[in-house]
C-alpha positions, 0 to 999 in steps of 0.5 A: 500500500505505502509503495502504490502511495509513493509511485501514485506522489511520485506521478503527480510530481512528474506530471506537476513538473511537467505542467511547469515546465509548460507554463514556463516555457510559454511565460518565456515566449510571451516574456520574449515577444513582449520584449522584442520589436514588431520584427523579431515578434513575426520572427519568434511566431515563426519558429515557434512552431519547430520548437520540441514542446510547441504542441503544449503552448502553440496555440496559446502562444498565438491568442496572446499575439492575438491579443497584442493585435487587438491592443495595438490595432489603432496605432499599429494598424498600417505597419506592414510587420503588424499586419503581417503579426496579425496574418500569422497569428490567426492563421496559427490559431486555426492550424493549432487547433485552439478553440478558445482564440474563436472570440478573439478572432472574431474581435480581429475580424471585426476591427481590421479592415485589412482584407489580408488579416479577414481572411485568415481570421475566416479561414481560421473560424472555418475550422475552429468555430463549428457549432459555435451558434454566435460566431455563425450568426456573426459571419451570416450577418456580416455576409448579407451586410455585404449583400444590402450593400452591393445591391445598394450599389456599393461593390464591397470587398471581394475578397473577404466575401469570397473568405466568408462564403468558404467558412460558411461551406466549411461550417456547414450549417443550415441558417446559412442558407438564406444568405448563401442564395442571396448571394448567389442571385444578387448579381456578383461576378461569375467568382462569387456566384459559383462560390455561393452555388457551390456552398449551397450544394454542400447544404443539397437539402436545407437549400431544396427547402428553402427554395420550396419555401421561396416559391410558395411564400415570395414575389411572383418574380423570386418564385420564378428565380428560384424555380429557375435555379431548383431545375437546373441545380444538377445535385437535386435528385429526380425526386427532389425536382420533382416535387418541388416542380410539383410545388411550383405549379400548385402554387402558380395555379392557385395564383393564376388568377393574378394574371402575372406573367412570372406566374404564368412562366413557371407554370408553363416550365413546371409542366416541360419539367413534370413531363420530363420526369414523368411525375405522375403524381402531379396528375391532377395538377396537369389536368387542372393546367391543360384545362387553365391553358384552353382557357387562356389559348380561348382568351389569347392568353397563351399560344398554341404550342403551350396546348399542345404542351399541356396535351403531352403532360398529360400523356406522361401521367400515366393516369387513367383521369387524365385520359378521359378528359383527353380522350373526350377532348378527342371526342369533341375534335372528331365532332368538329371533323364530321361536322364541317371538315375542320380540325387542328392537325397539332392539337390533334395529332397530340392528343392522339399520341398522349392517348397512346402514351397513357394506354388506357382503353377507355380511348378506345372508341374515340380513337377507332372513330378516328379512322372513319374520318377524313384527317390526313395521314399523319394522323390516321397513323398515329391514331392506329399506332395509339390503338395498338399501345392500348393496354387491356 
């Protein structure tokens, strides 16, 4: 027992021993950079890192030079041994790991201008400060800042915008998001843009919800923006451009009665998307669509050929509602033939097709009715093919 007492005294002793040295070591270095011109401090940040017991005090050692930049900004901050002081300091407290210099560094960000000295404490943030809630929201903040200015006409600095964008990727939190997407639609160079499109990416969900979010909750004019910038993000899945396509001609339907030429746009766009994508569980929006676009086609409202977009949706749907309301539509074309020879060779060589493409047998007799009729070639083909791809 007295000999477990004495190895147990004795490894305290040692490990007292060693915390001394440490704290002497760093006191001499703090001692030594205290003393020594604005040169010789670089110089000691410099080689203190090859130093054999550097991993116990580096990164106090840098939050204490740190501190002088603080201390010293107003007076010092043009000469270029401080800036470079400064630059070296926070891009040691990153590399070393030092958690705690988090707040100073956001002190250094704030009171220097330098575009140099912000990037390295960006650089350095983006590695120490992930989960830190108020560093986060200082960096969100600080980044719209930039946004409101640039919109103002006022082009802020690139550089440290570039930084903040990388710390915010590297950080990797969802509040970003909003500030991301402004950054990317505001208009920056082809730089910024893609740096915000490429930090958006690393946050593929939370950035799909929010442009949900814009579409069903902003102006006419960002829904379409951001329905523009969800169908060619390539990182969504199909699923995921689905349904927020999905999303987006719910809400442009729900909000055609504005007649806004924003609205209309992504309501004609979803549909080539829905398409695309087969979507059938948009069916019922399709159909809500192609009847809103015979309305406007009647008005003048719309061309031709977004009927016969509406028309090829339909076909896509794979839905048994949307091939009766075709197939009656189809019904009514054939009446129009018989009755005086008239007839609309893109309309209803459309209709014929997505009446194929849908295979549902209730098309059956108003496609068979379509070879007793007088229509061209064309169309008497391709109501037999659509016979043919009918499903029983």
């Amino acid at each position: 027992m007295r000999n477990f007492v004495s190895v147990g005294l004795l490894g305290l002793l040692v490990m007292g021993n060693a915390l001394y040295a440490q704290d002497a070591v760093l006191a001499s270095y703090e001692r030594n950079f205290l003393r020594a011109s604005l040169g010789t401090k670089v110089n000691i940040l410099t080689d203190a890192p090859s130093d054999e017991l550097a991993s116990e005090f580096i990164g106090e050692l840098y939050e204490f030079a740190l501190g002088f930049s603080l201390q010293n900004a107003d007076l010092l901050r043009n000469d270029p041994d401080f800036i470079n002081l400064t630059i070296l300091a926070s891009r040691g407290a990153g590399a070393s790991g030092h958690t705690d210099s988090v707040n100073t560094l956001w002190s250094v960000f704030s009171s220097f201008l330098d575009a140099a000295i912000r990037v390295e404490a960006l650089g350095a943030l983006a590695v120490l400060a992930t989960g830190n809630t108020s560093i986060l929201e200082n960096i969100n903040q600080f980044a719209a800042s930039q946004n409101s200015l640039f919109r103002s006409g006022v082009v802020p600095d690139l550089k440290t915008l570039s930084a903040c964008i990388s710390a915010l990727r590297v950080l990797g939190d969802r509040s970003s998001v909003p500030v991301l997407y402004e950054v990317m639609r505001s208009g920056y160079d082809e730089s910024i843009t893609a740096e915000a499109a490429e930090a958006l990416e690393a946050l593929s969900s939370e950035h799909h919800q929010y442009l949900i979010s814009v579409i069903q909750w902003k102006s006419p004019v960002e829904k379409l923006e951001a329905f523009t910038i969800a169908v060619n993000n390539e990182k969504f899945s199909d699923d995921e451009r689905g349904d927020l396509v999905e999303i987006a001609l719910e809400v442009a339907l729900d909000g055609a009665g504005e007649r806004d030429a924003d609205l209309d746009t992504m309501r004609y766009e979803a549909v080539k998307v829905l398409r695309e994508l087969e979507w059938s569980r948009a069916a019922a929006l399709v159909i809500r669509h192609y009847y809103r676009v015979q309305q406007d086609y009647g008005e003048g409202k719309a061309p031709k050929e977004q009927v016969v977009e509406a028309i090829a949706c339909m076909g896509a749907m794979a839905s048994s509602e949307a091939a009766q309301v075709l197939a009656l539509h189809l019904g009514y074309l054939n009446s129009l033939m018989e009755q005086n020879g008239a007839f609309d060779a893109p309309v209803t060589l459309g209709t014929v097709s997505a009446l194929g493409d849908i295979g549902d047998k209730i098309a059956f007799d108003y496609l068979l009715y379509v070879s007793y009729l007088p229509y061209p070639e064309r169309i008497l083909n391709a109501a037999k093919g659509a016979l043919g791809r009918l499903k029983w």
